[in-house]
N, C-alpha and C positions, 0 to 999 in steps of 0.2 A: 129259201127257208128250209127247206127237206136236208137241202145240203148241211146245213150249220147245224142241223139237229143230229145228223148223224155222226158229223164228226165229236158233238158236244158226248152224244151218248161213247163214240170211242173213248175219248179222253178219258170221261169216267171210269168206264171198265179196266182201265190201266192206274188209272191214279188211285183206285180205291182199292186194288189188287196190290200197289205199290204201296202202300198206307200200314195194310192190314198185314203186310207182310213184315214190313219194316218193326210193326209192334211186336209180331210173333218170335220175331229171331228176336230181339233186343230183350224179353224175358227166357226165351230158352238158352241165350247165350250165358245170360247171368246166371243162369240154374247149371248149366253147363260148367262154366268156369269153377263152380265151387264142388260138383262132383269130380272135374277131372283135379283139382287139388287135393280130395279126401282121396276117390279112387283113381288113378293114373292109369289102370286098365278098360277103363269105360271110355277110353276117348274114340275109338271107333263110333260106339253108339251116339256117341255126343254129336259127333259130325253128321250122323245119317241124321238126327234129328233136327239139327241146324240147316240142310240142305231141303227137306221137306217142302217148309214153306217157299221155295222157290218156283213149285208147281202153280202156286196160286199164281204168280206174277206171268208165268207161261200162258195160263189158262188164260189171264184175262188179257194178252197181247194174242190170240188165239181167238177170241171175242171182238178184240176191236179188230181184229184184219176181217173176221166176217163179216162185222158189220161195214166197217170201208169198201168191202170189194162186191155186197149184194146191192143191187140194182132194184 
């Protein structure tokens, strides 16, 4: 039981880091796309803000390896 609960709680920390991320770029991309059309020199910024939310998805594969590998 301890077992299935820990990996349940990994799972989550991945899937809902996976989730939340996937909302975050999918509205900054779109707000992105229409600034790099008005402005074509902001696309540096556009990128660093699109790339952001990839932390999240780190963090929480970062979370589920601690929680898989403590005892």
């Amino acid at each position: 039981m301890e077992d299935g609960l820990r990996f349940l709680a990994a799972s989550i920390a991945i899937g809902v880091s996976a989730l939340a991320t996937g909302l975050a770029q999918s509205r900054i991309g779109a707000a992105g796309a229409g600034t790099i059309a008005e402005k074509p020199e902001s696309i540096g910024s556009v990128f660093i803000l699109i790339a952001i939310p990839e932390t999240m998805v780190i963090l929480g594969f970062v979370i589920a390896a601690l929680i898989l590998l403590a005892h």
